[in-house]
DOLUM-948242 format. One record per residue: residue in three letters; z, x, y of N, C-alpha, C in turn. Coordinates in nm, 3 decimals, padded with zeros to 5 digits. Layout:
<nodes>
NODE  code       nZ       nX       nY      caZ      caX      caY       cZ       cX       cY
NODE   ALA        Z        X        Y        Z        X        Y        Z        X        Y
...
</nodes>
This chain:
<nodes>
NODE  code       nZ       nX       nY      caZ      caX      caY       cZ       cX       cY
NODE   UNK   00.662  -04.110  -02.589   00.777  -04.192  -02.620   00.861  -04.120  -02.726
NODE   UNK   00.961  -04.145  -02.684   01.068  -04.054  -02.847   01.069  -04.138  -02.940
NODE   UNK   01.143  -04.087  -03.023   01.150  -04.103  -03.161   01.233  -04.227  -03.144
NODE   UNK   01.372  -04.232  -03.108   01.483  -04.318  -03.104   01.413  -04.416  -03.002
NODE   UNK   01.318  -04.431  -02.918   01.301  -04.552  -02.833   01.179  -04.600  -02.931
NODE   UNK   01.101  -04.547  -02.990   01.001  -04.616  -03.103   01.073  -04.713  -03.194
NODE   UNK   01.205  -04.624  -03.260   01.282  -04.694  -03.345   01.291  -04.842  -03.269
NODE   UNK   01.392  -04.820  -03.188   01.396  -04.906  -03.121   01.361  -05.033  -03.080
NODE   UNK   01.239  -05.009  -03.068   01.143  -05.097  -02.998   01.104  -05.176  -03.134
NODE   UNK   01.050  -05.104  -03.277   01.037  -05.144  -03.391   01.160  -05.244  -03.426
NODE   UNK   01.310  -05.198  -03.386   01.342  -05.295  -03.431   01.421  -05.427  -03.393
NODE   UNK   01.353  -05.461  -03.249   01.380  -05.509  -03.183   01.231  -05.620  -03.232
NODE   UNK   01.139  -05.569  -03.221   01.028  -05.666  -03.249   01.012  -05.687  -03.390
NODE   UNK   01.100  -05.687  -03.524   01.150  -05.703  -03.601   01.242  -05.825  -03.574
NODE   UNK   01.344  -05.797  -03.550   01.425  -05.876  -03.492   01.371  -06.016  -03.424
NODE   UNK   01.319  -05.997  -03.354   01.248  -06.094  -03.276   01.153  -06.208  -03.389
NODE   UNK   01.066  -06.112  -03.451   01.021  -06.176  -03.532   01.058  -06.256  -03.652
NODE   UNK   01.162  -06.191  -03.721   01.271  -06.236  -03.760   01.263  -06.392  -03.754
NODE   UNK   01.396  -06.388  -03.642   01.438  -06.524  -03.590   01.334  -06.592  -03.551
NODE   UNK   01.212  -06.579  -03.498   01.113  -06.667  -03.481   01.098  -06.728  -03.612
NODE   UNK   01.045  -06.650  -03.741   00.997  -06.713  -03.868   01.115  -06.803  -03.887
NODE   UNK   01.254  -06.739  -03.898   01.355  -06.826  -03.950   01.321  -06.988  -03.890
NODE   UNK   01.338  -06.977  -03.765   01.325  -07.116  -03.686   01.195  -07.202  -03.717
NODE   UNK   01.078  -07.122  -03.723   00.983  -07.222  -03.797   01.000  -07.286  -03.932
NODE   UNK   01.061  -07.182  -03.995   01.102  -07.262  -04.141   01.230  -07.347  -04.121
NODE   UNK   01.329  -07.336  -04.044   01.438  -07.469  -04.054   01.378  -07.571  -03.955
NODE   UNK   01.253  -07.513  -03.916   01.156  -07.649  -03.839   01.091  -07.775  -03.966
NODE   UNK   01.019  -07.696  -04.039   00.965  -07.683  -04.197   01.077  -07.791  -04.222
NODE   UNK   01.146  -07.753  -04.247   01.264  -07.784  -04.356   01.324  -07.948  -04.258
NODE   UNK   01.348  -07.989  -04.204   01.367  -08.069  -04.117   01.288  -08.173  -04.105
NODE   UNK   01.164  -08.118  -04.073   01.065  -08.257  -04.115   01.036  -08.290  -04.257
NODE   UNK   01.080  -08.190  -04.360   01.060  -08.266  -04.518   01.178  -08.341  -04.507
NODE   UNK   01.322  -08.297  -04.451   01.408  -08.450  -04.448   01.401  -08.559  -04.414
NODE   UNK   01.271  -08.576  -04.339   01.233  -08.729  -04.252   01.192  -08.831  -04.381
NODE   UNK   01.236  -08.940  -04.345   01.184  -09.031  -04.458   01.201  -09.164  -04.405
NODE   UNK   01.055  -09.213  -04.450   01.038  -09.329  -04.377   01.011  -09.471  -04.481
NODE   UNK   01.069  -09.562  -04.443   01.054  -09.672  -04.538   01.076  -09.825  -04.481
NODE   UNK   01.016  -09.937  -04.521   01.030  -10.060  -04.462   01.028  -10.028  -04.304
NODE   UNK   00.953  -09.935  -04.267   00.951  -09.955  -04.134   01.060  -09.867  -04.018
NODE   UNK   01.128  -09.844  -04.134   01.281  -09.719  -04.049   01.203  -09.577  -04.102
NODE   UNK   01.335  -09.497  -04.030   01.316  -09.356  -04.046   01.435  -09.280  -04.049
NODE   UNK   01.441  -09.235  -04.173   01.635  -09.159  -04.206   01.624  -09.026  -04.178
NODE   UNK   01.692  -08.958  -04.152   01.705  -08.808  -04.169   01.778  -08.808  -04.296
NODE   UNK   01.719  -08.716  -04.371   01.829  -08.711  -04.510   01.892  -08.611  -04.487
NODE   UNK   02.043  -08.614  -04.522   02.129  -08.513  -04.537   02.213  -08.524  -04.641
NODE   UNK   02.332  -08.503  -04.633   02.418  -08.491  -04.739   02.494  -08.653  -04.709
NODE   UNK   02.555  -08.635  -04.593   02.624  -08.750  -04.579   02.537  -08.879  -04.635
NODE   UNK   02.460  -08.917  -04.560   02.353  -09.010  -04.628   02.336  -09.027  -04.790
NODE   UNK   02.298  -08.944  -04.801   02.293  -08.953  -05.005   02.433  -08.947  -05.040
NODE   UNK   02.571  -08.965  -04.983   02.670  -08.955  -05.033   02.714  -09.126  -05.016
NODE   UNK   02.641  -09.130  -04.899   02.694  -09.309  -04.875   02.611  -09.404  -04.918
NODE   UNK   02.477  -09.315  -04.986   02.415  -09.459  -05.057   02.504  -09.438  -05.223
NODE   UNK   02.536  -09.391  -05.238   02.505  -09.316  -05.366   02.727  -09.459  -05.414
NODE   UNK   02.761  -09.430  -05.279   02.888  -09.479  -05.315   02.874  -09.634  -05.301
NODE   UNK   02.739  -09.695  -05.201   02.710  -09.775  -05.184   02.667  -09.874  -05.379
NODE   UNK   02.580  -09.770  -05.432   02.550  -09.781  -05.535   02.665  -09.772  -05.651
NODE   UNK   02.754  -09.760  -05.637   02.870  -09.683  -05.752   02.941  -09.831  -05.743
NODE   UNK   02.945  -09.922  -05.581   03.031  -10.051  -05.534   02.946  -10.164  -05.633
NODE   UNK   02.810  -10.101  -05.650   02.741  -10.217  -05.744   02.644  -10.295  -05.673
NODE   UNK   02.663  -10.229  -05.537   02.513  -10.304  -05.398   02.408  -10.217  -05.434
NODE   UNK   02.287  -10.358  -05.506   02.176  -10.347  -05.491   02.089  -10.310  -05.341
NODE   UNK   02.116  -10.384  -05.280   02.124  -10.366  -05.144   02.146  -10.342  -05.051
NODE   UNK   02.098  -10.285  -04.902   02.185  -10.296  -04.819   02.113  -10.262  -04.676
NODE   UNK   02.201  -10.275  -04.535   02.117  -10.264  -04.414   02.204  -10.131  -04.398
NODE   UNK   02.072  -10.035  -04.338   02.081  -09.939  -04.300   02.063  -09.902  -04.207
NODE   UNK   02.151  -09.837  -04.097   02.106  -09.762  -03.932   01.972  -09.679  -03.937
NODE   UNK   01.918  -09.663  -03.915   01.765  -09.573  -03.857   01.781  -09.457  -03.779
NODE   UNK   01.749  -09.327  -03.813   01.741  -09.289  -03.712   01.739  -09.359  -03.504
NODE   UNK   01.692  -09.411  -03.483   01.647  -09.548  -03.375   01.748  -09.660  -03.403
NODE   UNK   01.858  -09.628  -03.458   01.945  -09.725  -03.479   01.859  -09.904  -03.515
NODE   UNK   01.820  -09.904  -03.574   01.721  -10.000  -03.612   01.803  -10.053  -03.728
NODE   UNK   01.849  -10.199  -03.771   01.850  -10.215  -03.896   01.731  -10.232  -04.012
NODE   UNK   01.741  -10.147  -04.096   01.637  -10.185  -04.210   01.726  -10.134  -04.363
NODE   UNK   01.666  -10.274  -04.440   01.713  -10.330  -04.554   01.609  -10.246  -04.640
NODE   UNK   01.678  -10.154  -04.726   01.630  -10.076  -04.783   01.701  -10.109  -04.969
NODE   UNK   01.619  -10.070  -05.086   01.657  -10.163  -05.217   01.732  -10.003  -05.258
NODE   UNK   01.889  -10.028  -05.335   01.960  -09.876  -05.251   01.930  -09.785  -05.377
NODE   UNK   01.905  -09.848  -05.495   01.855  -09.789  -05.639   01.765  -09.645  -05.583
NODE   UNK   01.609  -09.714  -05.548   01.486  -09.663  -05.488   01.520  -09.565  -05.390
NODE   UNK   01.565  -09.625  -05.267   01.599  -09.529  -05.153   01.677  -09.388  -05.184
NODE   UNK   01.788  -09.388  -05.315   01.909  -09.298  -05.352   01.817  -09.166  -05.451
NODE   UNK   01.713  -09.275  -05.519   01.656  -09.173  -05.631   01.538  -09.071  -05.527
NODE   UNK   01.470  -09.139  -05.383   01.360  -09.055  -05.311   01.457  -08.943  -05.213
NODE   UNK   01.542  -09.002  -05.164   01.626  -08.949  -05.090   01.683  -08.801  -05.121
NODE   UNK   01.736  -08.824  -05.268   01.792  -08.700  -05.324   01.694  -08.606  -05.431
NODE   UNK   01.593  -08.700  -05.425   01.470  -08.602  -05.473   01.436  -08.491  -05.365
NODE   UNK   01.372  -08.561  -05.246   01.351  -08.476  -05.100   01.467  -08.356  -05.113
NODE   UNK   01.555  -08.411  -05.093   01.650  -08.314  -05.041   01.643  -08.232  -05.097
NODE   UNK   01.675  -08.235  -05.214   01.720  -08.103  -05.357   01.534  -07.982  -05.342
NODE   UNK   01.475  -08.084  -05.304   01.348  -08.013  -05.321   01.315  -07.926  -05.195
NODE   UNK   01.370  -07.992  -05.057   01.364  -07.954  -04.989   01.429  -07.820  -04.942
NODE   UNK   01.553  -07.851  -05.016   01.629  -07.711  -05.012   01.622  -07.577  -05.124
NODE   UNK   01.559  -07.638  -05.204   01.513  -07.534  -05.320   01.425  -07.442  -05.262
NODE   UNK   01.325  -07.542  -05.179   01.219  -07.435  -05.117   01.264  -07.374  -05.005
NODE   UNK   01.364  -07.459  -04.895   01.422  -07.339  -04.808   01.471  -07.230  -04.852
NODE   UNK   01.569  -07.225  -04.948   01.632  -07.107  -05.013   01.545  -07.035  -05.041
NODE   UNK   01.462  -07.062  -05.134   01.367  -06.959  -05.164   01.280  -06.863  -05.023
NODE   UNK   01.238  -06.917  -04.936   01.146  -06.855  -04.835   01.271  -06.814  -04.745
NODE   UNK   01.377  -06.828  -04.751   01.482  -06.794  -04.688   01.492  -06.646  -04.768
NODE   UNK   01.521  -06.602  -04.831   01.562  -06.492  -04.961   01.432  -06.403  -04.947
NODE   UNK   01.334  -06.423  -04.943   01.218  -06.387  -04.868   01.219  -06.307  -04.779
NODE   UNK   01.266  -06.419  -04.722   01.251  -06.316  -04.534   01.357  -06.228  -04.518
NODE   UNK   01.461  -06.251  -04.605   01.571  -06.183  -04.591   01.540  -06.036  -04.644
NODE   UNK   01.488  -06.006  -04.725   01.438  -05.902  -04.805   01.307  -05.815  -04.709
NODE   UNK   01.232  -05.915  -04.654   01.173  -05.875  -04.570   01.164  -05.770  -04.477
NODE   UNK   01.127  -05.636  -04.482   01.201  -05.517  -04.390   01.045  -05.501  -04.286
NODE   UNK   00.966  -05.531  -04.282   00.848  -05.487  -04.152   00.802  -05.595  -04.134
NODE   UNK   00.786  -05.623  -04.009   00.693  -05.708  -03.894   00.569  -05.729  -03.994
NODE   UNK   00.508  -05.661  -04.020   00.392  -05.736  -04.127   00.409  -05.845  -04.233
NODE   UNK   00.513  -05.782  -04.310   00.548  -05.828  -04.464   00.602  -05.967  -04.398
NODE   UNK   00.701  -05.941  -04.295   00.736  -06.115  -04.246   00.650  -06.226  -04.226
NODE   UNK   00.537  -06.179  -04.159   00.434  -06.226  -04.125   00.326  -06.341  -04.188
NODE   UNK   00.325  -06.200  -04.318   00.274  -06.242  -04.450   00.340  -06.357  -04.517
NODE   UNK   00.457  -06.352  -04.481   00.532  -06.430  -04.604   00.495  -06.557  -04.529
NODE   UNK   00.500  -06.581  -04.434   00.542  -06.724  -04.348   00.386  -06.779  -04.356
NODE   UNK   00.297  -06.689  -04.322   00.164  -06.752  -04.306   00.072  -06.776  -04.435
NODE   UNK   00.112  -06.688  -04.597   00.080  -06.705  -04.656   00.159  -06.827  -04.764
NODE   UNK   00.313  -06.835  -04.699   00.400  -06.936  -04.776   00.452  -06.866  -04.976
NODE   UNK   00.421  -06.712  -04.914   00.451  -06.627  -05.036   00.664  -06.669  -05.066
NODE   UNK   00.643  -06.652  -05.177   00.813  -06.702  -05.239   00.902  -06.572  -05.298
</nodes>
């Protein structure tokens, strides 16, 4: 085999590997946004913590919330605003980090390592 089709091939299964790890970790990262309470289940994002948060600013203790499952559930909006944006911030602290990781990451091993050992 030559030189330039070894390359090649190295960095193609680089590559490959790559985007595999990436996708397991915004897999990762996705289910720490799930959050479940009184029986519902939110995806946290931005929008969400922006509309409890204004919900809270109006002076509602309370309020009914869509579900993932479009479900109403009455969630207390104090509680829900302070877990919500805990997750998140935490959630994304640690994506970034294992993100920056992999990015730095230059061989099929070292990627490997990082994902299976959860190295930062």
């Amino acid at each position: 085999m030559s030189a330039k089709l070894t390359k090649a091939l190295e960095f193609a299964n680089y590559r490959t590997t790559l985007n595999n790890q990436q996708d397991a970790l915004r897999a990762k990262v996705t289910s720490l946004l799930s959050y479940s309470v009184n029986g519902g289940t939110f995806t946290i994002d931005q929008s969400l913590i922006a509309f409890v948060k204004l919900l809270i600013d109006d002076k509602m203790k309370e309020a009914v919330l869509l579900d993932i499952y479009n479900n109403p559930i009455n969630v207390e909006l104090a509680k829900f605003y302070t877990e919500i944006k805990s997750r998140y911030f935490e959630a994304m602290n640690d994506y970034h980090a294992q993100y920056q990781t992999l990015k730095r990451a230059r061989k099929v091993s070292r990627i490997v390592d990082i994902v299976e050992n959860g190295e930062d």
